[in-house]
N, C-alpha and C positions, 0 to 999 in steps of 0.2 A: 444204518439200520433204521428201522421205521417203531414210530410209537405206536403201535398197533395194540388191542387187546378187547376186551368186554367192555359194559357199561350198563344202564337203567331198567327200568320195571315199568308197563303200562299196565298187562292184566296178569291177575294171577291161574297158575294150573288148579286142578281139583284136589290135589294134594295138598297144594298149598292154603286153598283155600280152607279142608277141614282140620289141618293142622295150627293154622294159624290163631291166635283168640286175642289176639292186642289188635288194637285200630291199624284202620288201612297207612295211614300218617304216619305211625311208630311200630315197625315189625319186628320189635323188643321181644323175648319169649319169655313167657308167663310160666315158665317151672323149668330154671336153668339148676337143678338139683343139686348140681356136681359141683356150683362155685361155694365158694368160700364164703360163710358169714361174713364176715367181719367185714367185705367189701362193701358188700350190698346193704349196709349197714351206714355206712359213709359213702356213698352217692356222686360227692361232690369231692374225696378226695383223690390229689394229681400223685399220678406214676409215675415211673421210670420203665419206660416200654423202651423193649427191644425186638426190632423188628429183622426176623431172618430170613433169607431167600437166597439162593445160588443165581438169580438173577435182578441184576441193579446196575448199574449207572456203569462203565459207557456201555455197557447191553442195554438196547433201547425197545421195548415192548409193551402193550399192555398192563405186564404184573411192575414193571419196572415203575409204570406210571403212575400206578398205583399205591405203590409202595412209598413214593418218594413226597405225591402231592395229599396222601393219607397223613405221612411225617408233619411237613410242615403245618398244614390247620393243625394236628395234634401240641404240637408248640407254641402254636399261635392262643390253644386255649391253657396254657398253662404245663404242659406235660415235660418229662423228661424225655426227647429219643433218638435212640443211637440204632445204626444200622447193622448189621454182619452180612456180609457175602463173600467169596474167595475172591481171590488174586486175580487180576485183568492184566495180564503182560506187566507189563512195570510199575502199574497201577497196585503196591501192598503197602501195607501197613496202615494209616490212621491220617484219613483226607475230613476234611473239614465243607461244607455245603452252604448252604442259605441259608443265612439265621439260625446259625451253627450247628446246623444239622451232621453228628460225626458220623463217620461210616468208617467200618472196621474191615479192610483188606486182608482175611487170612491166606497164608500161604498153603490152601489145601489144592492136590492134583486134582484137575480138570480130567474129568474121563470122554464125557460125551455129551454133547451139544449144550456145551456150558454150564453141566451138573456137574458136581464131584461124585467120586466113587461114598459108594456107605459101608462105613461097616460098623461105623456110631461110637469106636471107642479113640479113632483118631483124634477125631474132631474135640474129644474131652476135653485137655487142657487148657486149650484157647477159646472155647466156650465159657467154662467154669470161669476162667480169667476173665472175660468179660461180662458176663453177669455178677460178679462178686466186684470187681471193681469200680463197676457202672452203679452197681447197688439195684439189681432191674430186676420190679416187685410183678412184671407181665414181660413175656412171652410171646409177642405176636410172630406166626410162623404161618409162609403164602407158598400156595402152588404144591399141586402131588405131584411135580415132575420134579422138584428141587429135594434132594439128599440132604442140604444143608438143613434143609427146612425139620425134616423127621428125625435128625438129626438131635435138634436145638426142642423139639418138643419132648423127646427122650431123656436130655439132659436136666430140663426144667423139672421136671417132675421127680426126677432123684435130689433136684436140690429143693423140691417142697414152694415151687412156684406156682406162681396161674398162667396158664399157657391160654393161645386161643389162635384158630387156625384157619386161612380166608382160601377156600378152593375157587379155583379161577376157571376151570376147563370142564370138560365132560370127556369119562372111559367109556371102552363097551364092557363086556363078561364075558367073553366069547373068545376073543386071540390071547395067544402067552402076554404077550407085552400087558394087556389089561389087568388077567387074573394076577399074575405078579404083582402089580403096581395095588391092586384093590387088597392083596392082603395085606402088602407095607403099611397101608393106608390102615385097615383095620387094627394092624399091632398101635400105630401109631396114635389114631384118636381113642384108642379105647377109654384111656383117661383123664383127655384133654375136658379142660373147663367148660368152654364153648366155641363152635364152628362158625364161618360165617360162608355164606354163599354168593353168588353176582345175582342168580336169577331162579324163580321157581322150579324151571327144569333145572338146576344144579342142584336143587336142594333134594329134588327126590333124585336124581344118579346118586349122590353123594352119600342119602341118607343107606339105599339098597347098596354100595360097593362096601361101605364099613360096617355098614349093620348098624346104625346109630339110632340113639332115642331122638325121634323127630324134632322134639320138645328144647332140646340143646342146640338145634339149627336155626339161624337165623337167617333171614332173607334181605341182604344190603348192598344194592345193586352200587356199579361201577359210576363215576360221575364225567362230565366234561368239562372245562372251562370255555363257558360261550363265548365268554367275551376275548377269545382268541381264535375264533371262528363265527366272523362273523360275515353277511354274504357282501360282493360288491359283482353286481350285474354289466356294471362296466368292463370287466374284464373278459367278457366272453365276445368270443366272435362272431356274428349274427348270420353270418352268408353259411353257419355249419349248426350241427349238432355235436357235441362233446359228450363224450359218456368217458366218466373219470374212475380208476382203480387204482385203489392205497391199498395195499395189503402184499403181506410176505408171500412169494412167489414159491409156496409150498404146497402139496399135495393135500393136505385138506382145508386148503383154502377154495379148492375147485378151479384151480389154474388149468386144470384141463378141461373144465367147462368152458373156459372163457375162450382155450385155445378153438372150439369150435362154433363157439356165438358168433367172434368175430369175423370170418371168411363170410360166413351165411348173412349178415346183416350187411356189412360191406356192400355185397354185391346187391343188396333190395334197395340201400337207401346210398346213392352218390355223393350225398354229403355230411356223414356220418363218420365220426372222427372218434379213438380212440386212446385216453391220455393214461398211463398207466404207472404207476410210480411204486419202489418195491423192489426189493431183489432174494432171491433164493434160487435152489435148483431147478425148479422149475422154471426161470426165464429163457431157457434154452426150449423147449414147448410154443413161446410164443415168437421167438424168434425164425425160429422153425417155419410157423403160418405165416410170419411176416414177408419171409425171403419166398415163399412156395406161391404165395398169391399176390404178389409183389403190391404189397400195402405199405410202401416205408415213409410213402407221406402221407398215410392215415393213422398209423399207427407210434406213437411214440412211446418208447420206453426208459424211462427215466431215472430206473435206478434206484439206490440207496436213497430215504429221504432223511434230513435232520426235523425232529419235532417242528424246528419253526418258519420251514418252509412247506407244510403239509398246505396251511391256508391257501398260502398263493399257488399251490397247483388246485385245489375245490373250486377256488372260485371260477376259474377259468373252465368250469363244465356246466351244463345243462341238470344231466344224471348222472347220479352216483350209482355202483353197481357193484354187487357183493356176491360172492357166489361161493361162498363157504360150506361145504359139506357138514362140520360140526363147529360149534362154537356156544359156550356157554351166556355168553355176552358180548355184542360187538359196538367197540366207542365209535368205528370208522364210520356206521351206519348214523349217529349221533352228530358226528363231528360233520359231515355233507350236508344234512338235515340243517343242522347250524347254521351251514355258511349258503342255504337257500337252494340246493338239489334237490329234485327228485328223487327220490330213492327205489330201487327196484335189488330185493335179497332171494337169497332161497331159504325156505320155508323150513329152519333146522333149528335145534338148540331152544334156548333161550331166544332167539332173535324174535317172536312174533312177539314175545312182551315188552320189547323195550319201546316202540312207536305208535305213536293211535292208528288207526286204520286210515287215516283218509292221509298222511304221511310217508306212507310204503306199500309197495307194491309187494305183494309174496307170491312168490313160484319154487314149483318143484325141484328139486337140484337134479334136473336135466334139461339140456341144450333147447329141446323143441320148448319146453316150459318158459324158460328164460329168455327165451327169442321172441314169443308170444308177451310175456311182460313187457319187454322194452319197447316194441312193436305198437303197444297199446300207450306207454307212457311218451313215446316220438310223437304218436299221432296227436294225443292231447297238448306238445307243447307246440306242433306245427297249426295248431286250431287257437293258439294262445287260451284255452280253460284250464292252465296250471295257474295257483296260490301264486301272487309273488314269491319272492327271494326274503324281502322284508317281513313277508307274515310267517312264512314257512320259520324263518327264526326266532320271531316271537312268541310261535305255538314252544319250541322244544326250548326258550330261553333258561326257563327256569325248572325243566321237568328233573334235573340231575344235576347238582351240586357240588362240590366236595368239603360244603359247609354242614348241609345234612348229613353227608354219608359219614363224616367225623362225628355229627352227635348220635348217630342211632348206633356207631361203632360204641361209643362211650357207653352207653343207655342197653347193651347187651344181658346187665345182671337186673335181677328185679328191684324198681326204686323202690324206698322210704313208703313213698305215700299210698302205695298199694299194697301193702304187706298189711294181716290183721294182724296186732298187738296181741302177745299169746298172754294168756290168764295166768297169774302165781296161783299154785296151790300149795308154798309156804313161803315163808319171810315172813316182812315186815309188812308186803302191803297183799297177803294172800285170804285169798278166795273164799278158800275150803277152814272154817273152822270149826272144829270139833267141838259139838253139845257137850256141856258138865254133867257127870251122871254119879249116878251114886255110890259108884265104886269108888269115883275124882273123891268124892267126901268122905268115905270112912278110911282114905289113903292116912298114915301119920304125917304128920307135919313138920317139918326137921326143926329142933327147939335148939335154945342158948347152948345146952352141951354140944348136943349133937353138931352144933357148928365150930364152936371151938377146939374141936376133936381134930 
């Protein structure tokens, strides 16, 4: 399975921008209403976070990735955290990770596409048991497709915790699948502390499917680690052009866009190669064009990747090519960019914010659009006026971290130093004192009796 998912911010949408009131640097929210005094009060005090998802480790994806390298920096700065997701085949009970990161295997049924079924009261006691055990004073709960997840913000909140919930994807409103999931969604945050998002278009789907006060959304985009993608030019072949795809061979990834870029470019450019790595049901679609236009030595398909064999298939491309219909946030776009591709996406989601403009090509999520991208981005690298490899990475070296995306995750409640100090109007050190008047003076005075009484 491929580490696949979202990632960063270059600009923000108009929502975000009148929603937002904290510096472009720190997209902290300035009236998280709903949290808890007493945290935002101590700033600097460490938790016991537990972080829930029905997708994690060996499920390998974007939230997974997220989830796991979120963990670690959170430890690294001092936190406590433990993981929950269900049962993976033999994979139950309490495995132990990097820098003792635990993760709790429950035995809940798997219903469909590596969710569990909900019905919220299962999941109770081996919940309760791990937040009372663990002593876990937060809540972190990822993904509107995970049960586990709405699950674990449900139960928090009956046991008088701080929850806080990172949506990863974008719904429509429009098919059963959506409205369903947008109401789960809205029972579910109605109470929750604070939200977090990948990207400005997540934040307004997210804030219109729950009905949420904007003010409780925060915007903290996905990160990557560059320095495991990084580019090496020597790897490519010089007598071709390579156009390289990492992504799950799913239907709104635009597998079926690709199925028909590739015939058409094929036959205009003779030495135009196609590296593709990934698996899902849709590899059967490209298979398909492979065998019908007999491309099977331009075309390779690769299969399942492991996280730490992604580098060594990027490098070996020209362009990187993304053709996803919707996506909140995409690291694969990131992770190419990294390792010194061109990059050419379609114009969806979140994805125009994650790259500066002179970084990415954007076209429409249609065949003729995408064909005219590439087309344009061939031409520039057979004229050599592409960025190296080496600059291309040290534009996006440091655009996404997962040093920053830990501290603005911490930095969610209002700090210390920006709260105004409220006035006493009694005690010791208050305000409001009341003028003596002359009713104070003709009061009696309590005398020697009247005390000893």
């Amino acid at each position: 399975m491929l580490l696949r998912g979202g990632a960063g911010l270059h600009k923000a949408s108009e929502m975000g921008q009148r929603k937002r009131t904290a510096p472009e640097k720190n997209l902290s929210p300035q009236g998280a209403s709903r949290a808890p005094a007493e945290i935002s009060r101590v700033p600097n005090k460490k938790h016991n976070i537990c972080m829930v998802s029905d997708f994690f480790f060996p499920n390998m994806g974007g939230v997974e990735s997220h989830i796991y390298q979120l963990s670690q920096c959170l430890i690294e700065n001092g936190h406590k955290v433990v993981i929950v997701t269900h049962a993976y085949g033999k994979r139950k009970g309490v495995r132990y990770l990097t820098n003792g990161l635990k993760v709790y295997y429950l035995p809940l049924q798997v219903m469909y596409n590596q969710t569990t079924a909900t019905t919220c009261f299962h999941s109770l006691p081996l919940m309760r048991c791990v937040f009372v055990r663990e002593r876990i004073t937060i809540v972190h709960a990822h993904s509107s497709f995970s049960a586990m997840a709405h699950d674990a913000l449900f139960h928090a909140k009956t046991m008088g915790l701080n929850t806080v919930f990172t949506d990863h994807s974008l719904f429509g409103f429009a098919d059963l699948s959506s409205v369903l999931t947008n109401k789960l969604l809205t029972i579910s945050l109605c109470d929750t502390n604070h939200i977090v998002c990948v990207s400005y278009t997540s934040k307004e789907n997210t804030v219109l499917r729950a009905a949420l006060n904007p003010e409780i959304v925060s915007v903290i985009p996905n990160a990557v680690d560059t320095t495991d993608f990084t580019p090496d030019p020597s790897q490519r072949q010089d007598d071709r052009i390579t156009v390289v795809v990492v992504s799950r061979l799913v239907y709104r990834k635009g597998i079926d866009l690709l199925g028909g870029i590739i015939p058409e470019l094929c036959l205009k450019h003779p030495d135009l190669h196609f590296l593709i790595g990934g698996e899902g049901p849709k590899r059967l679609v490209l298979e398909e064009v492979r065998e019908k236009y007999q491309l099977h030595d331009r075309v390779r398909l690769l299969g399942a990747l492991e996280h730490k064999n992604v580098r060594g298939v990027l490098v070996q491309g020209h362009i990187f090519l993304n053709t996803s219909l919707t996506e909140a946030f995409c690291m694969a776009i990131v992770e190419g960019a990294s390792c010194g591709l061109q990059v050419v996406s379609t114009r969806v989601g979140g994805i125009p914010e994650v790259l500066p403009e002179n970084l990415i090509t954007l076209c429409e999520p249609t065949v003729r659009s995408l064909c005219a991208g590439l087309e344009m981005v061939i031409a520039r690298q057979r004229a050599g006026s592409v960025p190296s490899p080496a600059s291309i990475h040290a534009s996006v070296r440091n655009l996404y971290t997962w040093t920053n995306v830990t501290e603005r995750t911490e930095k969610w409640l209002v700090p210390d130093r920006i709260m105004d100090v409220a006035l006493d109007a009694t005690g010791p050190h208050a305000v409001w004192r009341r003028q003596p008047t002359s009713k104070d003076s003709n009061k009696k005075q309590p005398t020697k009796t009247d005390i000893s009484e």
